[in-house]
C-alpha positions in Angstrom: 0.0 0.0 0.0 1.5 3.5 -1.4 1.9 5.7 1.6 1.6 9.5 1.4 4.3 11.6 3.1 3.9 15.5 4.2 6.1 17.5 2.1 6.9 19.1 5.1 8.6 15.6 6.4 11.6 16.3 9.2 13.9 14.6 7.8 18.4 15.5 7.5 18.6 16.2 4.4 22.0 17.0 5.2 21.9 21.2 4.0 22.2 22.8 7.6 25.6 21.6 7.5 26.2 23.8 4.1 26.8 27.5 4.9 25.4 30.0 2.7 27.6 31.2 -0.2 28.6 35.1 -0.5 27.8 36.8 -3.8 25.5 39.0 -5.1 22.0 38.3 -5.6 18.9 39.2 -6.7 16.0 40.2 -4.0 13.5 42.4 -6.5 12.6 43.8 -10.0 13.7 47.3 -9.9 10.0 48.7 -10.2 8.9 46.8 -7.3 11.1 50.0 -5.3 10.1 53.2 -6.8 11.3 56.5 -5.4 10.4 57.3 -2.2 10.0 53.5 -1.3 11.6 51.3 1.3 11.2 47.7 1.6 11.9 44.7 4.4 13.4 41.7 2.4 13.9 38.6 4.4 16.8 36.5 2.8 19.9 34.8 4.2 18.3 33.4 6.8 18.3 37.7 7.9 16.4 41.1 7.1 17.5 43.9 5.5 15.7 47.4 4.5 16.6 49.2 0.8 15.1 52.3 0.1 15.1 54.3 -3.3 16.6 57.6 -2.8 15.3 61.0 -4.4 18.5 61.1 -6.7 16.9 57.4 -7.9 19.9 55.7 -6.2 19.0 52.5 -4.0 20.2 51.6 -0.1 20.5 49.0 1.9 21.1 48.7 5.5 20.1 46.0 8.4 16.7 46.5 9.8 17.1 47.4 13.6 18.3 50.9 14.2 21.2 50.8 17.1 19.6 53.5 19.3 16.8 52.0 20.6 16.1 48.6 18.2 12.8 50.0 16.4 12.5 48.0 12.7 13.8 50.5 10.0 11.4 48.9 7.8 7.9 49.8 9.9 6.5 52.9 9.5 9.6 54.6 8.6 10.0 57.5 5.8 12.4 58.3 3.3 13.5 61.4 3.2 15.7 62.6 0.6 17.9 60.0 0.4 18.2 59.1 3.4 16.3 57.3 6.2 14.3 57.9 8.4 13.3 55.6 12.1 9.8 55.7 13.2 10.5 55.7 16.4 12.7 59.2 16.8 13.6 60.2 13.9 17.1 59.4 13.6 18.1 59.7 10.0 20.8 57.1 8.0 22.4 57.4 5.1 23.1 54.4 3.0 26.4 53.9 4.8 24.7 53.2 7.8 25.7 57.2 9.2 23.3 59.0 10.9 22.7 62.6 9.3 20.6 63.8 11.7 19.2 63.2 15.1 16.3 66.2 15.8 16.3 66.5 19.5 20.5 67.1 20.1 22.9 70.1 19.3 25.2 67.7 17.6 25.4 64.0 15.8 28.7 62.2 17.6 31.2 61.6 14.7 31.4 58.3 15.6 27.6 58.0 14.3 28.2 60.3 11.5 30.7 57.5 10.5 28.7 54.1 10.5 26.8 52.7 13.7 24.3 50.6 11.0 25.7 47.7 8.9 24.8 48.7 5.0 25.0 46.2 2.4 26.1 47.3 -1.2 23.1 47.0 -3.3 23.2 47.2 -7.5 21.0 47.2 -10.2 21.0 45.8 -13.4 19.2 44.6 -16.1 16.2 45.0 -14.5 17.0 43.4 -11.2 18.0 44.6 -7.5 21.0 42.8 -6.1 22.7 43.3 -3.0 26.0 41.7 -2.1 25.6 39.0 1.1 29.0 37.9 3.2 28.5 36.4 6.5 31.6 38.8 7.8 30.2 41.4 5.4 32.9 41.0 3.2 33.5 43.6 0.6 32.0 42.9 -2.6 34.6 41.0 -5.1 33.6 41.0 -8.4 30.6 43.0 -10.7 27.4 41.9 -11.4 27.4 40.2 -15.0 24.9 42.3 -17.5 23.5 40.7 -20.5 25.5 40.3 -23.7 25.4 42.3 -26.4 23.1 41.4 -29.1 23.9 40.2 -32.6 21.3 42.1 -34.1 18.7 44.7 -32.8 17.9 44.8 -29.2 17.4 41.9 -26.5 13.4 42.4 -25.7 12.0 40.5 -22.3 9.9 38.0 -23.2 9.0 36.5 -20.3 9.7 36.3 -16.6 9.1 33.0 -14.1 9.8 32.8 -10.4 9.8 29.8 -8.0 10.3 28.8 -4.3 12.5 25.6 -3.9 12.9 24.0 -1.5 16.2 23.4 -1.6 19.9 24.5 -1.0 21.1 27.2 -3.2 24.4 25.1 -4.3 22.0 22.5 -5.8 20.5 24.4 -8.2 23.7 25.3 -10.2 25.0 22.3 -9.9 21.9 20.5 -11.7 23.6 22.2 -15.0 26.7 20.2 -14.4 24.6 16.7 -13.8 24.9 15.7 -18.0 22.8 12.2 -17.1 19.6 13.7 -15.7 18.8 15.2 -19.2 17.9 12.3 -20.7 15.9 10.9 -17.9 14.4 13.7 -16.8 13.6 16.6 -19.4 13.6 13.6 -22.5 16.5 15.6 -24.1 17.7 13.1 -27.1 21.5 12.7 -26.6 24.2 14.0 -23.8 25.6 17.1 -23.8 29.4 17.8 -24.4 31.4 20.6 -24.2 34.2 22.8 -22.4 33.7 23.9 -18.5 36.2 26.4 -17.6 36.9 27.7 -14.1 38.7 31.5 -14.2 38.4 32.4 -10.2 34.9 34.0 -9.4 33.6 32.8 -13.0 32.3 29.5 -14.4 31.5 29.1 -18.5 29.9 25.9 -19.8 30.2 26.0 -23.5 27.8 22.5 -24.4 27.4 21.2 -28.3 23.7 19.1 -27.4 20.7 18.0 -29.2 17.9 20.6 -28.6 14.2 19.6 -28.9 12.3 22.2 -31.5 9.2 22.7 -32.8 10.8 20.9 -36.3 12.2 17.7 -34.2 15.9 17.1 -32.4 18.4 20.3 -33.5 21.9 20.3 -32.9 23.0 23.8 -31.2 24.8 25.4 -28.7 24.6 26.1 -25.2 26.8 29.2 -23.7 26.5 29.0 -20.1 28.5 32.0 -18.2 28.4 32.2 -14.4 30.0 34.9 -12.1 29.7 34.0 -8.5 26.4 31.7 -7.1 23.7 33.9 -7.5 23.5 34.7 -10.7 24.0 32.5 -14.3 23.3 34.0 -17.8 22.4 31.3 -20.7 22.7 31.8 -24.4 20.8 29.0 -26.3 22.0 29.4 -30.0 20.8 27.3 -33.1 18.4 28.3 -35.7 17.7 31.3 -32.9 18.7 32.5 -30.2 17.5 32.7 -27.0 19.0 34.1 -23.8 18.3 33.2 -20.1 19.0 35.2 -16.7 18.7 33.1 -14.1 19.4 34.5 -10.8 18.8 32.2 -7.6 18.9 33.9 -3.9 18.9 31.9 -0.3 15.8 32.9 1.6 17.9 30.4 4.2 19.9 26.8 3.8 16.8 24.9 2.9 15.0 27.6 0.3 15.8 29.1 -2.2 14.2 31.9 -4.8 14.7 31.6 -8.5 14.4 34.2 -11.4 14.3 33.7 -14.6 14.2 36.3 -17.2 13.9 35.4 -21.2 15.0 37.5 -24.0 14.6 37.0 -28.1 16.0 39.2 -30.6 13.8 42.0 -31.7 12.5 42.0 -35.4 12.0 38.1 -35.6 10.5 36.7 -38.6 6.4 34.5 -37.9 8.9 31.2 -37.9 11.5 32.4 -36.0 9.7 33.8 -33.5 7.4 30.7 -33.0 11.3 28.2 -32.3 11.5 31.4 -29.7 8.0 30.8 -28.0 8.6 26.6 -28.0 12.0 27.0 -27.0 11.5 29.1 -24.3 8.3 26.8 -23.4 11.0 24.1 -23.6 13.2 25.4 -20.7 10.2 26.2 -18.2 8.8 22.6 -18.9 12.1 21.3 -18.0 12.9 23.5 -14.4 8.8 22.6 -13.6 10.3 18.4 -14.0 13.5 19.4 -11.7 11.4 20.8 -8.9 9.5 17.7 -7.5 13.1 16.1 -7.3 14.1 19.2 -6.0 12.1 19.6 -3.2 12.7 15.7 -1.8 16.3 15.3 -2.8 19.1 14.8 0.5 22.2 16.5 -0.9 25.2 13.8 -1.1 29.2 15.1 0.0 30.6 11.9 -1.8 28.3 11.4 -4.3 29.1 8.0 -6.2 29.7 9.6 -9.9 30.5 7.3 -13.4 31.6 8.3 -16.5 29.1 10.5 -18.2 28.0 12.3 -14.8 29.8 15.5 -15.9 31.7 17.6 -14.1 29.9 18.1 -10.7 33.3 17.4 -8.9 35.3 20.3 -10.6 32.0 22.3 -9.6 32.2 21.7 -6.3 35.8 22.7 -6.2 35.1 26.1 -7.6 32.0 26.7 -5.7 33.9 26.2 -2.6 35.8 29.8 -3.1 32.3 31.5 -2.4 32.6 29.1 1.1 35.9 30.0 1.9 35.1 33.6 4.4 38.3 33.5 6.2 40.5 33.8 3.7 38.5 36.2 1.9 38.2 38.8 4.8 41.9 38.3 5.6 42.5 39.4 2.2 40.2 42.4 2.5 
């Protein structure tokens, strides 16, 4: 008799002994924070408040002002660019400075400097990222924009998000499993290809068999990485499609993805239909890698063969963006 488990089940699944990674990441679409707007994101296992400046320019700081602890994201205002508590209008800057505290002759300099921990926050291409270190470790590398076009402009197409239950490291590393195409997302043949490791950046360059609305075509798969957080696919055959994927811890067990598709502009009927089922292609197969997402127990000596791909040299890279000591001793 089949028995039916709660997907909720407490069982080790072995990722509250993986820290989370430092990088940058995306938290929001830059119109979710107009001007004048501050925000409470809960990610990293943390909070943290951004606010949108009246110069258009975006902050970040951690939520609990150090006067008296009232949450910098309740009731508070922004004023100018900076901002402003609730509870007696002490006013920060997005250094984590106060600028002004109403009721005194004079701010202490040592207030003026930074009492608040700030995060660096960027935008680009559409998306709000802020950097995350556990030691709050400078930020170490840019975030990656899209490439340029061959022709015309990139247009957004479409745009997908999920909540996985799952550790952030395993959704970057499903790329590198070459076996689970096949079995899971029916795709006729394995992939093969170059995988490069420069530092902070990983590039998959894959020759595969891509399923199109005209049967099994051979193409190419540009896959260009900088840091965990964010991934930017170019699927090139008789079009070309490109993918921002961005994926953010909301802790060690969840974690938010983003997906962002872009065609070419000024696609022919046909061409522009390969686009549609191609891109319909991709979601189908992330929608089959959830389930076995959600239930999967992540393996430190996984048993690999021949033809697994290169998960191993994957893990070795990814374990730079584990690795805070070193990093804040080089700061």
């Amino acid at each position: 008799m089949d028995k039916t488990f709660p997907e909720s089940a407490t069982l080790d699944r072995g990722y509250d002994k993986i820290p989370l990674p430092f990088g940058w990441f995306a938290v929001a679409a830059s119109e979710e924070i107009t001007v004048g707007d501050r925000k409470t994101f809960r990610y990293f296992g943390t909070e943290f408040v951004i606010w949108r400046g009246e110069d258009g320019q975006l902050r970040a700081v951690d939520p609990f002002c150090p006067h008296l602890g009232a949450h910098l994201g309740v009731a508070s205002e922004v004023v100018g660019n900076d901002l402003r508590c609730a509870f007696h209008h002490w006013t920060y800057n997005g250094e984590g400075g106060v600028t002004e505290i109403p009721y005194t002759r004079f701010v202490p300099p040592k207030l003026k400097r930074s009492c608040l921990p700030a995060w660096p926050a960027a935008e680009v291409d559409g998306l709000v990222y802020v950097w995350y270190h556990p030691n709050k470790g400078a930020p170490k590398w840019e975030v990656m924009a899209l490439p340029p076009c061959p022709e015309g402009e990139w247009v957004e197409e479409e745009r997908h998000e999920w909540s996985v239950n799952i550790h952030v490291q395993e959704i970057t590393e499903n790329g590198q499993d070459h076996a689970h195409f096949a079995s899971v997302h029916g795709v006729p043949g394995a992939p093969s290809g170059e995988f490069r490791l420069d530092g902070w950046v990983r590039r998959n360059i894959v020759e595969a068999t891509m399923n199109t609305p005209r049967g099994p075509m051979h193409g190419k798969i540009d896959n260009f990485a900088t840091g965990p957080g964010q991934t930017i696919t170019q699927f090139i055959d008789v079009t070309h499609v490109v993918l921002l994927q961005t994926v953010t811890p909301i802790d060690r067990e969840n974690t938010h993805i983003r997906w962002k598709l872009y065609r070419q502009s000024n696609l022919s009927d046909g061409k522009m239909r390969v686009n549609q089922a191609r891109m319909r292609d991709l979601v189908k197969q992330i929608v089959q890698d959830i389930p076995i997402w959600n239930a999967k127990r992540y393996v430190p000596n996984p048993l690999l063969v021949e033809g697994d791909g290169p998960l191993l040299a994957y893990r070795q890279q990814y374990a730079r963006f584990y690795d805070f000591e070193s990093d804040a001793a080089a700061e």
